[in-house]
Residue frames relative to the residue before (quaternion, step in Angstrom):
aa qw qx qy qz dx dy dz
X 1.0000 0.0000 0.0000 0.0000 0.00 0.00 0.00
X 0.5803 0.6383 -0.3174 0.3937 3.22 1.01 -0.82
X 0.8493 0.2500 -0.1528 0.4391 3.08 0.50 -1.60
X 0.3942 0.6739 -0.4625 0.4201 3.73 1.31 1.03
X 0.5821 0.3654 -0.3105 0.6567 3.65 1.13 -1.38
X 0.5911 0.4362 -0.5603 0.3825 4.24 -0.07 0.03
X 0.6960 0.6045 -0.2372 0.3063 3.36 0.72 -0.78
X 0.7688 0.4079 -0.2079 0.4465 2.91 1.24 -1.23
X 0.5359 0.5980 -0.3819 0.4576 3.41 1.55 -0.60
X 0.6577 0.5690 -0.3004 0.3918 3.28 0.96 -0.55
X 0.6195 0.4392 -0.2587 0.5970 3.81 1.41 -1.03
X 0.4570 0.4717 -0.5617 0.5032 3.91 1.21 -0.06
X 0.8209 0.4452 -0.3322 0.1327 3.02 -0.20 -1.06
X 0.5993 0.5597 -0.3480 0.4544 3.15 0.70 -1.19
X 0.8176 0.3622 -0.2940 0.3376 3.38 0.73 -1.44
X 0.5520 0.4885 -0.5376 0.4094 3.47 0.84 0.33
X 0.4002 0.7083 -0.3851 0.4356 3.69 0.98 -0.56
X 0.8408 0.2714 -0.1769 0.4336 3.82 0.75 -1.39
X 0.6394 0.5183 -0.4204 0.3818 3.00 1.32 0.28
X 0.5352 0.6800 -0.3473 0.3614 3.23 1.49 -0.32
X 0.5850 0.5263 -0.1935 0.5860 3.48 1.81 -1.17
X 0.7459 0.4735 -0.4188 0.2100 3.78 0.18 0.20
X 0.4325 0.6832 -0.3193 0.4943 3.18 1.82 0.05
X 0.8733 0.0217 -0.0628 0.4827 3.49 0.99 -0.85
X 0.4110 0.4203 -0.6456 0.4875 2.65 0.99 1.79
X 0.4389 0.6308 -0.4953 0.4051 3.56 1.38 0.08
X 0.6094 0.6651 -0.1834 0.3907 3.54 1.37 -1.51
X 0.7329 0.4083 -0.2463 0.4853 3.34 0.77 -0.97
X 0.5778 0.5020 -0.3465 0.5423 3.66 1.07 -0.82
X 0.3722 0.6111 -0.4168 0.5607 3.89 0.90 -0.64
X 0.8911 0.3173 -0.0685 0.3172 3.17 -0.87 -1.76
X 0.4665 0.7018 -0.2855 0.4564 3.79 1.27 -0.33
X 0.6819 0.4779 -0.1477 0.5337 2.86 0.52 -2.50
X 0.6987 0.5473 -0.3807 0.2594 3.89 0.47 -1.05
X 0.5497 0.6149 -0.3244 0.4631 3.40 1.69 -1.25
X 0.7252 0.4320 -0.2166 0.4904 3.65 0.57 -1.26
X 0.4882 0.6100 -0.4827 0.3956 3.98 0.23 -0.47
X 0.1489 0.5756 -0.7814 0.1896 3.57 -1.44 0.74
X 0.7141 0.3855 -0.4427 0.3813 3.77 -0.03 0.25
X 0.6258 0.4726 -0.4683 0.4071 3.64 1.09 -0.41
X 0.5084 -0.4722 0.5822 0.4238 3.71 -1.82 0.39
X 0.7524 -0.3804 0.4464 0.3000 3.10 -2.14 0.02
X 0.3571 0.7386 -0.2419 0.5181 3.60 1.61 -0.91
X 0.7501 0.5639 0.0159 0.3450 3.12 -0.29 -2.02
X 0.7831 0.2381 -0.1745 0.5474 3.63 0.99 -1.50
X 0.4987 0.6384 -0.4126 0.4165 3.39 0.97 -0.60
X 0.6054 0.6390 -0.1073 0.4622 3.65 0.91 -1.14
X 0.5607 0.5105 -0.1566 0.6329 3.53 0.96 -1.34
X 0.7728 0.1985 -0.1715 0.5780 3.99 0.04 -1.29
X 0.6050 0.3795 -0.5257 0.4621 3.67 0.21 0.43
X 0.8368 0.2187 -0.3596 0.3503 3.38 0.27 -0.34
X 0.5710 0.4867 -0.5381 0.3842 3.68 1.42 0.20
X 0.4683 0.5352 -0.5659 0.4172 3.72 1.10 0.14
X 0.6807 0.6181 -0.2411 0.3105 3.68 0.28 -0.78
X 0.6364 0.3177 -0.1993 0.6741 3.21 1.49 -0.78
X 0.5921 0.5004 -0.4678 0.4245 3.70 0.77 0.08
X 0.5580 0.6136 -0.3775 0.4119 3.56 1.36 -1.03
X 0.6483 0.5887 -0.2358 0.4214 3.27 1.11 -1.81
X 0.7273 0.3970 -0.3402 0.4447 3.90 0.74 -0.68
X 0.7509 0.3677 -0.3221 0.4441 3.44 0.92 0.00
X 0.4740 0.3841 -0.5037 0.6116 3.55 1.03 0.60
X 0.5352 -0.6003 0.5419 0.2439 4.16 0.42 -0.16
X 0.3273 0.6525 -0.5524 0.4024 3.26 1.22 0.39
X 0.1926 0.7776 -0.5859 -0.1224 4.75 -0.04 0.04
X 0.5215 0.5332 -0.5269 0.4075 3.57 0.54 0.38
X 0.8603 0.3096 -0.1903 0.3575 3.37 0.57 -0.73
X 0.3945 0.6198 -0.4202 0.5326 3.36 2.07 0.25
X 0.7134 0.5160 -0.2722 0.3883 3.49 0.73 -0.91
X 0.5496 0.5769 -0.3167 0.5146 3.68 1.31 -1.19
X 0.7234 0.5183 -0.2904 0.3517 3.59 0.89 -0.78
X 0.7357 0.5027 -0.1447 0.4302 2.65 0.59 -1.27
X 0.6408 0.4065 -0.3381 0.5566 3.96 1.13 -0.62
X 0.6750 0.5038 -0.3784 0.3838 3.53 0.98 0.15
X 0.5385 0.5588 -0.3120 0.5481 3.31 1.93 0.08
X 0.6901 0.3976 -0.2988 0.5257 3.32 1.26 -0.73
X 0.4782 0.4804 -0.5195 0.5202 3.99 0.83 0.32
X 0.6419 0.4523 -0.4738 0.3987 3.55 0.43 -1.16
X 0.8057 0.4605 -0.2917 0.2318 3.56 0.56 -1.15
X 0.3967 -0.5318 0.4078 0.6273 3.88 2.24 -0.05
């Protein structure tokens, strides 16, 4: 029994660890795609950094459902 609650505290952890990293590795891929882009209007980017600010706000209040909702909606805007 023992070594079962070690285990699992252990598979918490880590796995809270990878959720913490997917928001701003969403960000950086975000912020990449922005460097490279030349087909989007001015419109378009403005849109993109409003909502990767928003989902950046959202990861630092601990909010990850709604960092993530954002942030894949910047990466559609971007293809």
């Amino acid at each position: 029994m023992k070594k079962f609650l070690v285990c699992m505290t252990i598979f918490f952890s880590s796995s809270a660890t990878v959720f913490a990293e997917t928001c701003p590795n969403l960000i950086k891929q975000i912020d990449e795609l922005l460097a490279e882009s030349k087909q989007l209007s001015a419109e378009q980017i403005k849109e993109v950094k409003i909502l990767r600010i928003q989902g950046e706000e959202a990861h630092k209040e601990g909010n990850k459902e709604e960092c993530e909702k954002l942030l894949s909606q910047a990466l559609d805007l971007l293809g």
